[in-house]
Structures are given as C-alpha cells and as structure tokens.
C-alpha positions as CSV (number, residue, x, y, z in Angstrom):
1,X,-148.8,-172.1,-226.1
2,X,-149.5,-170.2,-223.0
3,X,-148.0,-167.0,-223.3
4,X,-149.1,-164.8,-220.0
5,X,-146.6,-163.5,-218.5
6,X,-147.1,-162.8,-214.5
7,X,-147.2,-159.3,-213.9
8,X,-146.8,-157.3,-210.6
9,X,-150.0,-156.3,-210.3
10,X,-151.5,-158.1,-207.5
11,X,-148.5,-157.2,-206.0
12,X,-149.5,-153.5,-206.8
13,X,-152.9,-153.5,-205.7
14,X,-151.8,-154.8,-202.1
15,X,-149.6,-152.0,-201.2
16,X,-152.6,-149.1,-202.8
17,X,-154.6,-151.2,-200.4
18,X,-152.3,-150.8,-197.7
19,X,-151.8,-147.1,-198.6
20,X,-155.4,-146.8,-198.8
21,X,-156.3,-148.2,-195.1
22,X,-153.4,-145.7,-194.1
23,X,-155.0,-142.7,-195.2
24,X,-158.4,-143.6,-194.1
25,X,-156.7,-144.3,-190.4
26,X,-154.8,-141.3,-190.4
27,X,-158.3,-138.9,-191.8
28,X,-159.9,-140.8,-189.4
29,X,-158.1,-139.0,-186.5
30,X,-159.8,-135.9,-185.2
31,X,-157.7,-133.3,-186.1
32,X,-158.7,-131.4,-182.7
33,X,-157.2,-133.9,-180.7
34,X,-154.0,-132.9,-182.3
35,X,-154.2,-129.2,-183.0
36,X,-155.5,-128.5,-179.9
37,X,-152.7,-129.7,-177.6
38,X,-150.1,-128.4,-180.1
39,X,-151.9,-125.0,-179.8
40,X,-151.6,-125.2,-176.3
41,X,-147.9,-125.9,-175.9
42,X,-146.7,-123.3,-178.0
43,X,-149.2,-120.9,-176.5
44,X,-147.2,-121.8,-173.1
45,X,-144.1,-122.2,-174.8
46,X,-144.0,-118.1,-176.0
47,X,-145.6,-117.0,-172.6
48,X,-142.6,-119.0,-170.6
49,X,-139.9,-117.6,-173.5
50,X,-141.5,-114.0,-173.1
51,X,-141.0,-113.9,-169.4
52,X,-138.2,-115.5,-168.6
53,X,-136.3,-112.9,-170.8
54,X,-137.6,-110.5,-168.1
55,X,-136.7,-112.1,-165.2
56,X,-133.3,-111.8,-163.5
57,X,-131.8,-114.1,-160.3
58,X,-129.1,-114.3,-158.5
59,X,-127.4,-116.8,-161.5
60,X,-128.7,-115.0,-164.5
61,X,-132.1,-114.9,-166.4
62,X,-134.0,-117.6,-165.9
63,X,-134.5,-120.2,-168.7
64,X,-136.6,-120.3,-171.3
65,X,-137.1,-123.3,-173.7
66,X,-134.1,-122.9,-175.9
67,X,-131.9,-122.7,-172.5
68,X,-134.0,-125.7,-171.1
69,X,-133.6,-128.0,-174.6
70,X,-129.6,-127.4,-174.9
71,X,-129.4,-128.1,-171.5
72,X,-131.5,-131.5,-171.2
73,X,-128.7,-132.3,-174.5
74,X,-125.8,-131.6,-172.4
75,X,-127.4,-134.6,-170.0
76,X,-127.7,-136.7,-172.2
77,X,-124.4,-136.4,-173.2
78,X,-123.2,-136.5,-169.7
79,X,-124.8,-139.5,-169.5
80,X,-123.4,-141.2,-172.6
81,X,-119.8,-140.2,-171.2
82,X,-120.7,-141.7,-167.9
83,X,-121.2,-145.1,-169.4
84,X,-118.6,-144.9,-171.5
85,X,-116.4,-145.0,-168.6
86,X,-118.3,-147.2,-167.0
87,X,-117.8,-150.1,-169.9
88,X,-114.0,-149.2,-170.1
89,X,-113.7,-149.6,-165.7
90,X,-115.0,-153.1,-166.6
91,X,-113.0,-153.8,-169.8
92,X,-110.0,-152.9,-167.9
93,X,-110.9,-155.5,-165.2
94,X,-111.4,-158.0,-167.7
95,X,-107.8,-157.7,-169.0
96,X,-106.2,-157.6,-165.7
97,X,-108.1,-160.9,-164.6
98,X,-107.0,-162.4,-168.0
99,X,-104.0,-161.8,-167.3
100,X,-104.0,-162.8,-164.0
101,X,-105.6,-166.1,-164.6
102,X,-102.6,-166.4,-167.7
103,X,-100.3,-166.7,-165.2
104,X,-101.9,-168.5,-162.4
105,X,-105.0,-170.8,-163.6
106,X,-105.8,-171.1,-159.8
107,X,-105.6,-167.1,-159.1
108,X,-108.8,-165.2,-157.7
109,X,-110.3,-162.7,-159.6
110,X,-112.9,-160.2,-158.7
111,X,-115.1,-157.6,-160.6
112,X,-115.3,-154.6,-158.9
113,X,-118.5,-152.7,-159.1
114,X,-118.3,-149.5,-161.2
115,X,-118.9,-146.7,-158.5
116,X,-119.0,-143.3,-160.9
117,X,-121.9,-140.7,-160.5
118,X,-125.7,-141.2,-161.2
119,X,-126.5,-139.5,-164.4
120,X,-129.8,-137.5,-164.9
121,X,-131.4,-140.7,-166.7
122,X,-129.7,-142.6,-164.0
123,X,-131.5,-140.8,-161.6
124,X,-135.0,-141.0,-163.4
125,X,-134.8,-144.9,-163.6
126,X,-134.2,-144.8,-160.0
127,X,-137.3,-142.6,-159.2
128,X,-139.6,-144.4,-161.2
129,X,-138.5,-147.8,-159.9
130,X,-139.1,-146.0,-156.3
131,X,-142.5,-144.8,-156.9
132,X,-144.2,-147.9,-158.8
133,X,-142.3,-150.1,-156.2
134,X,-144.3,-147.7,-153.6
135,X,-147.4,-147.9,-155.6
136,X,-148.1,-151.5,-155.9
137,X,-147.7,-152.2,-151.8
138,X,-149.7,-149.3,-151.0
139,X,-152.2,-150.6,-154.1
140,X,-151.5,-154.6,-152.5
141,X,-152.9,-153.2,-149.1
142,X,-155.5,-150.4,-149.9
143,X,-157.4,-152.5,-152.3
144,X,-158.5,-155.6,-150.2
145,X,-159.5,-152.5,-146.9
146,X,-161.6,-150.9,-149.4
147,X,-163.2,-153.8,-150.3
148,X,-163.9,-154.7,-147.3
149,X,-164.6,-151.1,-146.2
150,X,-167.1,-151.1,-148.9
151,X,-169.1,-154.7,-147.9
152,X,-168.9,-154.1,-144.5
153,X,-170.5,-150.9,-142.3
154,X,-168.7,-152.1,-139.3
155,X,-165.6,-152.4,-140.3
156,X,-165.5,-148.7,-141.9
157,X,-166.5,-147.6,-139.0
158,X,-163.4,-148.7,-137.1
159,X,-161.3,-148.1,-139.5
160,X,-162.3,-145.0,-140.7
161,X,-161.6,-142.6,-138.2
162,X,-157.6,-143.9,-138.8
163,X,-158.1,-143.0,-142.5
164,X,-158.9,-139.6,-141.4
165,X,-156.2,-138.8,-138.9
166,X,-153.2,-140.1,-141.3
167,X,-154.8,-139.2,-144.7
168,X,-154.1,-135.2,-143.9
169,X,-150.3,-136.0,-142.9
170,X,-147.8,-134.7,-144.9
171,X,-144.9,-136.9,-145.9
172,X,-142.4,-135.0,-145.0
173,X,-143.7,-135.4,-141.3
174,X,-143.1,-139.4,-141.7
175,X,-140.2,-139.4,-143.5
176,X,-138.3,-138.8,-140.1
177,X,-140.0,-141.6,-138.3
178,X,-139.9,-144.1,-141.6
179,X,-136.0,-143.4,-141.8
180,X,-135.9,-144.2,-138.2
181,X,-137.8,-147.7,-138.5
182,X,-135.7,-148.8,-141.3
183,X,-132.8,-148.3,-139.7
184,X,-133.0,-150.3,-136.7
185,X,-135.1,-152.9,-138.1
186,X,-134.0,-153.3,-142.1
187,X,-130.3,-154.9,-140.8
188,X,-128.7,-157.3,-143.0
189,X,-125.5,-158.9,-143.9
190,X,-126.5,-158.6,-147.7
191,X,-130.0,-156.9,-148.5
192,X,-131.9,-157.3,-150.8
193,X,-132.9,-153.3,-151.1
194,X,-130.7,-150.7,-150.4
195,X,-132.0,-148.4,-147.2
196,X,-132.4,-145.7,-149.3
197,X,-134.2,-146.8,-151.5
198,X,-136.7,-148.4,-148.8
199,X,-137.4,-144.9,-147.4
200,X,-138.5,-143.5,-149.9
201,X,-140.5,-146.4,-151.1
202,X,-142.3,-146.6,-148.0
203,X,-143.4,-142.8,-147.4
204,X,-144.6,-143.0,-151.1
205,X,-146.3,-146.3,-149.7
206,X,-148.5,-144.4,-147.1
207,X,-149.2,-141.7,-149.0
208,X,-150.5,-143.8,-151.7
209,X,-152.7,-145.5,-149.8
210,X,-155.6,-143.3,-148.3
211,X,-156.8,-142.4,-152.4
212,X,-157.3,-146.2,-153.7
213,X,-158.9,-147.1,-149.8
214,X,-161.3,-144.5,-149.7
215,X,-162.3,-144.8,-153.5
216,X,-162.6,-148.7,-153.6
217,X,-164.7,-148.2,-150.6
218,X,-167.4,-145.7,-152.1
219,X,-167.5,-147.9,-155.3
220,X,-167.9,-150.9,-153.6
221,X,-170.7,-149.2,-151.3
222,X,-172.2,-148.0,-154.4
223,X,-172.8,-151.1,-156.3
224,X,-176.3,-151.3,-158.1
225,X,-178.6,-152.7,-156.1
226,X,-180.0,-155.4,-158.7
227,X,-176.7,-156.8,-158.9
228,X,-176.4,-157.5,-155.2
229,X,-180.0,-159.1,-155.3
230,X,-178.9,-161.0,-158.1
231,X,-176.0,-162.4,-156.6
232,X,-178.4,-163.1,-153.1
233,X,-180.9,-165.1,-155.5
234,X,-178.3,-167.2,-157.5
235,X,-176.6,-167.7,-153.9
236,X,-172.8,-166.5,-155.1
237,X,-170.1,-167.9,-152.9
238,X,-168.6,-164.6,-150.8
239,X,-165.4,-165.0,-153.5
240,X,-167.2,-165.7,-156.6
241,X,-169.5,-162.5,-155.7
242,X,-166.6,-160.4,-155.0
243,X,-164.8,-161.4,-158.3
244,X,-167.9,-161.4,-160.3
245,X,-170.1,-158.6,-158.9
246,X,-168.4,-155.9,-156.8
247,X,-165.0,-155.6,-158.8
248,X,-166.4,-155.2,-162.0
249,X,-168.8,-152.7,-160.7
250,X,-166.2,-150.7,-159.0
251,X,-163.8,-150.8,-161.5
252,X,-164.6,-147.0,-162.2
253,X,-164.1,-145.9,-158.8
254,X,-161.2,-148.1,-158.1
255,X,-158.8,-146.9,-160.9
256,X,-159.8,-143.4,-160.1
257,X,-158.4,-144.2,-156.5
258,X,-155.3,-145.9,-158.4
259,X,-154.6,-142.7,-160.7
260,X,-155.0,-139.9,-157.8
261,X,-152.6,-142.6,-155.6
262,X,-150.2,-142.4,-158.4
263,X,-149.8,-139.0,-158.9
264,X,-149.9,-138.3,-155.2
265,X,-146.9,-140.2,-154.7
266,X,-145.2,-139.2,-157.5
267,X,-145.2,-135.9,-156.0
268,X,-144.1,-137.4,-152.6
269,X,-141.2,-139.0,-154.1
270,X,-139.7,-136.4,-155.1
271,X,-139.8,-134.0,-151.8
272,X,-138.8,-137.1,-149.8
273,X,-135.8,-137.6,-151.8
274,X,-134.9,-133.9,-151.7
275,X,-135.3,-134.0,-147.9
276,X,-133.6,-137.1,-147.3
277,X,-130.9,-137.0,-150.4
278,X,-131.7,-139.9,-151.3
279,X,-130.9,-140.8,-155.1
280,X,-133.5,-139.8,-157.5
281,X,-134.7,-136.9,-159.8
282,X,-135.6,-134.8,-156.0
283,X,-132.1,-135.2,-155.3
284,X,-130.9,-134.0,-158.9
285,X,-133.0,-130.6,-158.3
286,X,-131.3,-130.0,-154.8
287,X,-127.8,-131.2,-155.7
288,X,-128.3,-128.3,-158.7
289,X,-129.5,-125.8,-156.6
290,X,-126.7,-126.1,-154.7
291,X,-124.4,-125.9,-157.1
292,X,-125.2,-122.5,-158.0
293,X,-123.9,-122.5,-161.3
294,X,-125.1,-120.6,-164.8
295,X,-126.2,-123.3,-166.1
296,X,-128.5,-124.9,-162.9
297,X,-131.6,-123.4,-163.5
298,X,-132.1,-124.7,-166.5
299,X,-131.2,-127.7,-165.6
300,X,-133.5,-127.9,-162.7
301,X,-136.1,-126.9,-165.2
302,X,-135.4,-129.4,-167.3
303,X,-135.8,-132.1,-164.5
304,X,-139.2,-130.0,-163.4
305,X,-140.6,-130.8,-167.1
306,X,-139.4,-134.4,-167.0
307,X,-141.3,-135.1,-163.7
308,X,-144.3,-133.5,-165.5
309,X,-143.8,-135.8,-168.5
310,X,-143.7,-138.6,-166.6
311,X,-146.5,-138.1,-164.3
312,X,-148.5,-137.7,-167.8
313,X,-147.0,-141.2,-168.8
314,X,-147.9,-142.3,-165.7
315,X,-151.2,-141.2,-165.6
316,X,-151.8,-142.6,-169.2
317,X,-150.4,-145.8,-168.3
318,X,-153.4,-146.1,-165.3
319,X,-156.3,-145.1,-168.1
320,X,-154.8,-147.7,-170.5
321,X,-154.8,-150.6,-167.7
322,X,-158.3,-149.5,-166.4
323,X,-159.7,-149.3,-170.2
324,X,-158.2,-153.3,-170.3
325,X,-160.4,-154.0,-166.8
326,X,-163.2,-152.4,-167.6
327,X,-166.2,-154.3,-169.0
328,X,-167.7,-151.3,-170.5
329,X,-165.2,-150.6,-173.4
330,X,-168.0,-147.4,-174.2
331,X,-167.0,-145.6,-171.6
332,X,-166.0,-142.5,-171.8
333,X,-162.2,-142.0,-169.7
334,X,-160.1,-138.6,-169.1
C-alpha cells in the first residue's frame, strides 16, 4: 500500500522562492537613490518650517508644511462634499423624471447639468487636460519643421529667422491676441471645446513649439555621417530613410526638445489662466489670493507644490516614453 501522504512542501518552497527574489530585488536597489532624495526633502522641509515661523504678512505667518498638509486635507474634503452634491442634484432628477414619466408615459424629461463649483482636483484635471492637449499640437507641428529644418539648409534658413522673433515672446503678450482670434472665429451652435479652454490650449501651443523645433532640427543636422552614406548607398526611399535613419538617430535630441516644451508650457498654463481666469490650478492661486482669508496662503502653497509635483510627473512621464523609443536602452537619461 502506498502510504505518502502529499505534503505542502512544494507549496512552501514556492513562496521562500518568491520571498527570496523579493529581497534580492529590494537589496538590489541602491540605497542612494532613496536616501538621498529623502535627505533632501526634509533638509527643505525644516529650512521652509524654520522660516516661515519668522515671517509675518498681511494674513498671518506664512505656512509651513504642517499648515500646507491640513490644508491640502481640507480640499480634498471639499472636494468629496462637492460630489456628493453633485450625485444627489442628479438623484433628485432621476426621481422627479420617474415620476413624471409615472404619470404621463409620453412626458419629456431632461437632465440638467450639475453646475456647482470646480474643486481643487477639479481644477487640476482641467489643467492637465489643457496643457497635454497644448502639447501634442504644438509637438504634431514642431516635429515634422524640425525635421525638415534639420534635412534641409534652405528651408532653416527661411524659417529660422521667424523662430527667432516669436521664440523670445512671452505668453502673456499673445494671450490678448489668441483670446481675440478665438472669439470671432471659434463660433458654434454646439462646440466641441469650450472657448476657454481653447485659449489657454493654444498659448500653451506656441509656446511649446519653439523647444521640440529647434532641438529636432540640431539632431536631425547632426546625424552621423556613416549613416547618411549608408542610407545614399543602399538607395533608402526619402520615407524609409527618415523612419529608419534620422529618427532613430535624433531620438536623443528630439525628446529633450519634447521635455523642455513640456515644462515650458506647463508654466505657461498656469500664468495664462491666472491672466485670463480661465479654469485651472492658475485660476485657483488668484481666486485665493483674492480671497484674503487665514487660511489662503497655505492653500496657495499647497497648489504651488502640486504644480511642482506634477511638472516632475510630467517630466518622468517624457523620460519613460523616450527610454520606450530609444534603440539604445544603455543610455544613460536624467
């Protein structure tokens, strides 16, 4: 008779092998990479609790960290209240059409839309959907000019001295004339974007452009010599020896263009929607600064670190895309 009984021990050695591979993942992290930043925040964590203690305004001292975290609670909660109401506006509207339609299967019903304040989060969505709406036309347009900045010398002659009169313009300078535009020429009986949020989209749109143009034409300029003569002998079809020779080789260059467009209109966005008031995290800061209250400036300091936050995420988002493209997975990317 066969009397083994099955045990749990393959079982067992699985999850020490799991456990195992964890360790070795986690001791395989440089412990620099970690200790380092966290050094660094709460280095600037005490010097920005220190001074603010000594620093008084018009509304109080000014914020430190503790002040800043409570606060960036408070809006969260603010928001979860907001939508709150929000869901019972429409669960109200959906009893009074039952009802209506109870009574007369051939009534009319319409959901209103729910008009209540934008939240901070609100506001942040809105933002970010601005400024990567802004990024990708001004990406859609720069990209293929500095291409063919890049191949030809004529054409970046001509266009080049443009790039240097509107690179140095500030925004705030065509935010004026952009509103304008879109005014008399964005009318429709039911658009598709709001005018608003075209504005801002579109002075984040020229402002992103003159990075990615410039820098996708030096890379492309720059391309190694022996690949051009390679593509020459083989005979590459003008497509083919774009797609196969100059993007790959630009790559670097391109995404640096892509990164420094990013942020630069990142930072745009947000003046142009504290000019303009239109909705976003620029019109958060001014709407609180105008307020006045105790508790503004830590609330504007709260949207200050978000914006910083998600320029970072931004940023990392770029490298990550850009690590993806690039056919040297070696290299080494800040």
């Amino acid at each position: 008779m066969n009397t083994n009984v099955p045990t749990s021990e393959p079982s067992l050695t699985r999850v020490d092998l799991v456990l195992k591979r964890t360790l070795e993942s986690i001791a395989s992290v440089d412990i620099k990479n970690v200790i380092y930043p966290f050094l660094g925040i709460l280095v600037f964590c005490l010097l920005w609790s220190l001074s603010a203690s000594r620093i008084d305004t018009s509304l109080g001292k000014f914020p430190g960290p503790s002040q800043v975290y409570s606060q960036a609670l408070v809006l969260v909660d603010e928001h979860k209240a907001e939508a709150e109401k929000e869901e019972a506006f429409y669960q109200r509207q959906e009893v009074r059409n039952a009802k209506k339609l109870q009574s007369n299967p051939d009534a009319t019903v319409k959901i209103r839309k729910y008009t209540g304040k934008e939240t901070f989060l609100d506001q942040i969505l809105t933002s970010l959907k601005t400024v990567l709406f802004g990024f990708f036309v001004a990406s859609f347009i720069a990209i293929p000019v500095g291409i063919a900045c890049g191949l030809s010398d004529g054409i970046y002659k001509a266009i080049n001295p443009l790039i240097q009169i509107f690179k140095p313009v500030s925004p705030l300078a065509w935010l004026p004339l952009i509103t304008m535009v879109v005014s008399a020429t964005y009318v429709s009986d039911a658009p598709l974007f709001e005018k608003s949020f075209l504005v801002s989209a579109l002075t984040v749109s020229l402002c992103c452009l003159w990075p990615t143009l410039i820098n996708t034409a030096v890379g492309v300029a720059n391309v190694d010599k022996d690949l051009l003569n390679v593509s020459r002998v083989i005979r590459l079809p003008a497509i083919t020896h774009i797609r196969r020779i100059i993007l790959p080789a630009s790559v670097p260059m391109i995404f640096t263009g892509l990164r420094l467009s990013l942020a630069t209109g990142w930072m745009v966005l947000i003046a142009a929607e504290m000019l303009s008031q239109n909705p976003g995290l620029g019109k958060f800061v001014w709407d609180e600064f105008q307020n006045g209250s105790s508790n503004s400036l830590a609330r504007i300091m709260v949207a200050v670190v978000v914006i910083g936050l998600i320029g970072f995420a931004l940023d990392r988002l770029i490298l990550i895309v850009q690590k993806a493209a690039s056919w040297d997975k070696l290299a080494v990317l800040r």
